[in-house]
N, C-alpha and C positions, 0 to 999 in steps of 0.2 A: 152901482157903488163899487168902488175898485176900494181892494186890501191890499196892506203893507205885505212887505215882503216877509219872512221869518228871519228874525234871527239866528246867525251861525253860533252854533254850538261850541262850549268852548273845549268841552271834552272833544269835539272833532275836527277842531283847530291842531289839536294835542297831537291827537291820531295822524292827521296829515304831517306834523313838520316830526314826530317818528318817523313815519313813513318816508319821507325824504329824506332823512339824518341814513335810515337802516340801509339804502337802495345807493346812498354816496360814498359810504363805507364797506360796503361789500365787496369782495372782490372780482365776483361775476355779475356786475350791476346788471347787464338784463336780462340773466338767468331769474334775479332774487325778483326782480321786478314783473318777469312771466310769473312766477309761482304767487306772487302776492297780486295780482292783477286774476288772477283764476281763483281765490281765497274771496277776493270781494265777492265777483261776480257769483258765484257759485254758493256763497253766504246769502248775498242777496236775494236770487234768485228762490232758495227754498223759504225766506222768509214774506218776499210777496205772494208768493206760488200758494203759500200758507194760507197766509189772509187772504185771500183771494177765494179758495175754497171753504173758509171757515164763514166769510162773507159778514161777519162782525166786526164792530169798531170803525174807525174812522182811517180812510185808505193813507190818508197823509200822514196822520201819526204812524201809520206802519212803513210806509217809504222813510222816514225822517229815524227808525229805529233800524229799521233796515240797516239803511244807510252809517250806520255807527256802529252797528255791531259786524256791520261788513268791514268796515275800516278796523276794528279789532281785529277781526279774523285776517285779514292781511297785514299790518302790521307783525301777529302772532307767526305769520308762514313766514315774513320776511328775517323775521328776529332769530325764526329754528333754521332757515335755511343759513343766516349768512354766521350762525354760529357753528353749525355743521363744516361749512368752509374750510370757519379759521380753527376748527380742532381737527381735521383732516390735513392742511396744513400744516401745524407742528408735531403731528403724529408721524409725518413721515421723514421730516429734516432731523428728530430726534430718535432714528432708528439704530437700534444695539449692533455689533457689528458680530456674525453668529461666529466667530474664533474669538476665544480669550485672549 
């Protein structure tokens, strides 16, 4: 007996075209894109790593959680870093001139 496929999340539809919007407006696109591509993985990782240890529940729904709170936590790094950016950016074009 073969199963349908899962439906995609619409919360993680969401997450993805952030994700896409933050990494086109950034100004060091694959800088913001390393750091939110190590936020999944590294999100990811400790939450199967988890359930894998803990050995309860159903592996899919933890891949499928995983997977969406991984897309938060990147989204989240891409959001700090590419605002870090643009306030280091105008922090330095609007610098005091030290003589009055």
């Amino acid at each position: 007996m073969q199963t349908a496929q899962p439906a995609i999340s619409p919360l993680g539809i969401l997450l993805l075209v952030a994700a896409i919007y933050l990494v086109m407006t950034s100004p060091k696109k694959l800088r913001t894109l390393g750091r939110m591509a190590i936020a999944l993985v590294v999100t990811v990782l400790l939450i199967i790593v988890a359930g894998a240890i803990m050995r309860r529940g159903d592996p899919q729904a933890f891949g499928a959680i995983a997977g969406l709170v991984g897309m938060l936590a990147a989204v989240t790094a891409g959001w700090w870093h590419t605002r870090s950016l643009k306030r280091d950016s105008t922090g330095t074009s609007e610098r005091p001139d030290s003589k009055p």
